[in-house]
C-alpha positions as CSV (number, residue, x, y, z in Angstrom):
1,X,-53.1,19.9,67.0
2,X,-53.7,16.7,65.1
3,X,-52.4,15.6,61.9
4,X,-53.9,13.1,58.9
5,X,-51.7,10.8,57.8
6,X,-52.5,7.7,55.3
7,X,-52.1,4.3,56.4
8,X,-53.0,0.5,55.9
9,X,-52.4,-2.6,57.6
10,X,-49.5,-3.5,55.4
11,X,-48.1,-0.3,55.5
12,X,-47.6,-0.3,59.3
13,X,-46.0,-4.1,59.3
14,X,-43.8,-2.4,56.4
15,X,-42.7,0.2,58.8
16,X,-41.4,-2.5,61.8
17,X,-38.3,-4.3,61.6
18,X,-38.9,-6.6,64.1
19,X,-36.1,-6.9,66.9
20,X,-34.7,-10.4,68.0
21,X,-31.8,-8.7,69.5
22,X,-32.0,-9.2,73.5
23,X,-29.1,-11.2,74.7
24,X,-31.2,-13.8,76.6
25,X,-33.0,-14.9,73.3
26,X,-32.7,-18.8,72.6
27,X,-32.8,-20.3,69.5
28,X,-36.2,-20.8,70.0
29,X,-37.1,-18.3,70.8
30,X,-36.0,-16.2,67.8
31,X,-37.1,-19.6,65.6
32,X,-40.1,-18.3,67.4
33,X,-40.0,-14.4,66.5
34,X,-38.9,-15.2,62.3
35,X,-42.4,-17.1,62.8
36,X,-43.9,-14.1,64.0
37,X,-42.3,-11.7,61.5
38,X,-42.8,-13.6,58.6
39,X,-46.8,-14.0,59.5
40,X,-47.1,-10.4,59.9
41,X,-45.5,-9.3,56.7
42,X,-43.1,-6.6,58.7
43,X,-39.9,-5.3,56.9
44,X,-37.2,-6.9,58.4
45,X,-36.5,-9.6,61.2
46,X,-33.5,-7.9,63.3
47,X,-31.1,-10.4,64.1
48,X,-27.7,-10.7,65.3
49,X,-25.0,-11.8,62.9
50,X,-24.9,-15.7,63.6
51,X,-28.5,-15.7,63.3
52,X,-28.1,-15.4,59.4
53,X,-28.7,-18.6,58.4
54,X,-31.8,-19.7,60.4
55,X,-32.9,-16.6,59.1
56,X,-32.6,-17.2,55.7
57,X,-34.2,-20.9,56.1
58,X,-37.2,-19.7,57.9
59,X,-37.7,-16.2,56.2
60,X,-37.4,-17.9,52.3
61,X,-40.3,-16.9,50.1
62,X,-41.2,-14.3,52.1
63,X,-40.8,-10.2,51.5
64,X,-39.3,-10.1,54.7
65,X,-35.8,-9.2,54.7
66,X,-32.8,-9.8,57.2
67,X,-31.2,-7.1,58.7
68,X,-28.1,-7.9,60.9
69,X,-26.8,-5.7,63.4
70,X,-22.9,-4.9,63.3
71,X,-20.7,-3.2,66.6
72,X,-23.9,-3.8,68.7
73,X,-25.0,-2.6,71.1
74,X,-21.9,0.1,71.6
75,X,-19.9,0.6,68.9
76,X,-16.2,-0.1,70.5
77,X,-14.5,-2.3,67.8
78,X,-12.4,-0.8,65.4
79,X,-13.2,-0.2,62.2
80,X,-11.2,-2.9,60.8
81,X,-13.6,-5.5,62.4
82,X,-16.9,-3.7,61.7
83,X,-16.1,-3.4,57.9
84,X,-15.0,-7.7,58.3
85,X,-18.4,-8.1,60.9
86,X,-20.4,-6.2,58.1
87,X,-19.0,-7.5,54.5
88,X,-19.6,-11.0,56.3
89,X,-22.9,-10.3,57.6
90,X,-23.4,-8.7,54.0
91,X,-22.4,-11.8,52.2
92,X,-23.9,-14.5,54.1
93,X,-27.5,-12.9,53.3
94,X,-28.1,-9.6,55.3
95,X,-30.1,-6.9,53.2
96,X,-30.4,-4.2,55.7
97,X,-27.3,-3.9,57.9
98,X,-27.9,-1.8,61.4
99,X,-24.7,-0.7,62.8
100,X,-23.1,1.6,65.7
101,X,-21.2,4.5,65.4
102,X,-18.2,4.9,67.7
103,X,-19.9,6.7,70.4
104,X,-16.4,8.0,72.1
105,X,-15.5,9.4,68.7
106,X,-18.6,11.1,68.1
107,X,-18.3,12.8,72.2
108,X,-14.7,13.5,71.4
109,X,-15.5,15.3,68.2
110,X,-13.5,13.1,66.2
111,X,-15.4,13.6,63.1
112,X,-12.7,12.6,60.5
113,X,-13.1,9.0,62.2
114,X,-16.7,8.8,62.6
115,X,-16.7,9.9,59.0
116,X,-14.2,7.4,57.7
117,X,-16.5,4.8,59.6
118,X,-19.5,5.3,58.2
119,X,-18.0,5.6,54.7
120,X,-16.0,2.4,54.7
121,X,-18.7,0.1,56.3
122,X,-21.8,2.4,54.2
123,X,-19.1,1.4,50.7
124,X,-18.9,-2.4,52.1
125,X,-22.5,-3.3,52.6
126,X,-23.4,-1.5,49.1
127,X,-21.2,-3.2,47.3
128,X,-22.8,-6.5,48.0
129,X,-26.3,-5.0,48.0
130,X,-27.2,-4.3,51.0
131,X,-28.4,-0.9,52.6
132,X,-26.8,1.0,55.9
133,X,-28.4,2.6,58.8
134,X,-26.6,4.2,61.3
135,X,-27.3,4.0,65.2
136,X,-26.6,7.3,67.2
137,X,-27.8,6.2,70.3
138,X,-29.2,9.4,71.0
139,X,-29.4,9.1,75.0
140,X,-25.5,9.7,75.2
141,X,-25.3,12.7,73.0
142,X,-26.2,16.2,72.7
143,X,-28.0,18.0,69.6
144,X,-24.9,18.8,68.1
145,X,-23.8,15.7,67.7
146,X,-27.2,14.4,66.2
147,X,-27.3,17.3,63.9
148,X,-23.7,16.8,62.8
149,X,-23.9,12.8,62.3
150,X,-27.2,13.7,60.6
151,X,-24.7,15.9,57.9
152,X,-22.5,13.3,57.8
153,X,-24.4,10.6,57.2
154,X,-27.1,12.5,54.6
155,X,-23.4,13.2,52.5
156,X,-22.4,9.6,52.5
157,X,-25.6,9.0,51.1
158,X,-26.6,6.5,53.9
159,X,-29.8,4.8,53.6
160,X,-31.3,5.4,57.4
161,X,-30.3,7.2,60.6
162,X,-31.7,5.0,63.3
163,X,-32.3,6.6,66.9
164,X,-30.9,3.5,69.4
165,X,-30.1,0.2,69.9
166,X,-32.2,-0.1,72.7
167,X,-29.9,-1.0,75.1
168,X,-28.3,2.1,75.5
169,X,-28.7,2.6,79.2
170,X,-27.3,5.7,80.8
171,X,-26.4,5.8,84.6
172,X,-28.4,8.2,86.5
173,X,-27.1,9.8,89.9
174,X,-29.3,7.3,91.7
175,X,-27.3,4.6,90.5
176,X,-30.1,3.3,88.8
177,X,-29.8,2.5,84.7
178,X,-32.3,4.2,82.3
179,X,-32.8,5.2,78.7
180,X,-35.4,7.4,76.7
181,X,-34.8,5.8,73.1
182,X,-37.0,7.4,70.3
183,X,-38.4,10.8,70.9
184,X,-40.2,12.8,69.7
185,X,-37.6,16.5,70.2
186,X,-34.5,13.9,68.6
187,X,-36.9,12.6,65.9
188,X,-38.0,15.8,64.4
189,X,-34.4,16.8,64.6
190,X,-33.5,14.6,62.8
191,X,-35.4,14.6,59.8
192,X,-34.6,18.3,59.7
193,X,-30.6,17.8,59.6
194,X,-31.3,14.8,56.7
195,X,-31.4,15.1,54.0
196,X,-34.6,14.1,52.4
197,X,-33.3,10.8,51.1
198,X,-32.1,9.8,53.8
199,X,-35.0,7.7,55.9
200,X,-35.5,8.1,59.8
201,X,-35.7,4.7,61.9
202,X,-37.0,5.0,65.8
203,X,-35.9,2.8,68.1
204,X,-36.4,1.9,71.7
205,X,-39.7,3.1,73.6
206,X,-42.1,2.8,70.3
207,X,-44.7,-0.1,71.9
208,X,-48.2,0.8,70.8
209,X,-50.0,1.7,67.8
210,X,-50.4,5.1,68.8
211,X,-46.7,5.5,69.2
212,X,-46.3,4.0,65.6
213,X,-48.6,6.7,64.4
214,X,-47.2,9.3,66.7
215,X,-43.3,8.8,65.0
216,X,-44.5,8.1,61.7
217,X,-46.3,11.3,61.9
218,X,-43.3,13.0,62.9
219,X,-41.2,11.5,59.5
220,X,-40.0,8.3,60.7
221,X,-40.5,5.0,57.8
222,X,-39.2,2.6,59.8
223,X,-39.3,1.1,63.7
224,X,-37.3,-1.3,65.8
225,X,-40.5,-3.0,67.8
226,X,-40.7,-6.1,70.1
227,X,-44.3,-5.3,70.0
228,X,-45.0,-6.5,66.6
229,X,-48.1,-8.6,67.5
230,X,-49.6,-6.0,69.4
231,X,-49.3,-3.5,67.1
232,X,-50.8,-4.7,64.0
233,X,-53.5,-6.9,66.2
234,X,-54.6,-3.5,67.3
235,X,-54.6,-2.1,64.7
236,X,-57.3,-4.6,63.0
237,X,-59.3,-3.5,66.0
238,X,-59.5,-0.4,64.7
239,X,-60.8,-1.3,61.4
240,X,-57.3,-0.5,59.7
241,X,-56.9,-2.9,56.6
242,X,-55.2,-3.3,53.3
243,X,-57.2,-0.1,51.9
244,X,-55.5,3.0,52.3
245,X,-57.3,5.2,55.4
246,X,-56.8,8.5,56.7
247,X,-55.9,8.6,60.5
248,X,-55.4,11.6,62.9
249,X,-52.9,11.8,65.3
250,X,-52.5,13.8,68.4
251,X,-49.1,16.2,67.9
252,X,-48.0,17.8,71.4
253,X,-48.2,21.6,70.9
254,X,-44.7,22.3,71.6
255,X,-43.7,20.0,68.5
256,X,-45.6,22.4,66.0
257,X,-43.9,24.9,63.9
258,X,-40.3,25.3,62.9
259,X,-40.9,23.6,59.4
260,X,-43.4,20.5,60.9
């Protein structure tokens, strides 16, 4: 099955926050990726808190917008600190605030904590502006638990649920480390269990344009993406400008039906 949907190239870089979060990144090298962002127009730069003010120098009179990330990549500090780590990030210039839920919490059931979380940080980033989304990192939990963070969060009025950090690598019986990220069964989930004002992000695994297309068809408006470049440069290739165009895109046969 394929489906039409409506893009242009400013559309797509309006979809990407792009991710300066791995822990090896220099200065420079996130200097380097604000560059990047700011040429290519994307939504976001995703930084990590101290990166704030070189943000805010090298992103000025530009649409993009700074979105820290708070408890990242796993969600362990109380929430005492992540309401300080988020009014702070909050005040000192972050518009869109990324943070993760307490992943123990959300496996033990704990839902009158993971709701109290999300409310008090979701009421301390508003206050000053700003708008929450809310990491699940979906490769450590079960449907249930999506479904019923994707209830909690749609009646705190959250702005986005976000898939991953990225980093959320689970052990596998070889010993070796893996993760899936975004896809495409947990997306569509997703925007079932939201409500509808509440926006989808996908993170981890979305590299190409075609796997832009692919989620966005699916109900996601915003990405994480290390890709950035590639993306939109392919996408000129494909004759994809600033005039709205119809695209189709491939949708695997067992995602059709049940409301797509």
């Amino acid at each position: 099955m394929f489906k039409t949907i409506p893009v242009s190239l400013t559309l797509l870089a309006k979809t990407i926050d792009h991710s300066l979060l791995h822990p090896t990144l220099t200065d420079a090298d996130v200097l380097f990726g604000l560059q990047l962002a700011k040429s290519y127009n994307v939504a976001t730069a995703c930084i990590k808190p101290y990166h704030i003010p070189l943000a805010k120098a090298e992103l000025a009179g530009s649409s993009v917008l700074i979105c820290p990330v708070i408890g990242f990549p796993q969600g362990n500090s109380t929430i005492e600190v992540k309401v300080f780590e988020a009014t702070a990030a909050a005040e000192a210039g972050g518009q869109e605030i990324d943070m993760v839920v307490n992943i123990g919490k959300v496996l033990s059931d704990d839902w009158e904590y993971v709701t109290s979380e999300i409310r008090q940080i979701n009421d301390a980033v508003t206050k000053h502006g700003a708008i929450l989304k809310v990491i699940f990192e979906n490769d450590y939990l079960q449907n249930e638990h999506i479904i019923k963070l994707c209830q909690i969060c749609s009646d705190l009025n959250v702005a986005f649920v976000k898939t991953s950090t990225g980093y959320g690598f689970v052990k596998q019986p070889n010993g070796m480390y893996t993760y899936k990220g975004a896809t495409p069964p947990h997306l569509k989930l997703m925007r079932e269990y939201s409500a509808p004002g509440v926006q989808i992000k996908a993170a981890g695994g979305v590299r190409t344009l075609e796997d832009l297309l692919y989620v966005m068809s699916l109900g996601v408006t915003r990405i994480g993406a290390t890709a950035t470049a590639a993306i939109l440069e392919d996408a000129k290739k494909r004759g994809i400008g600033e005039e709205l165009v119809n695209v189709e895109v491939k949708v695997p046969d067992e995602l059709v039906g049940g409301g797509y």
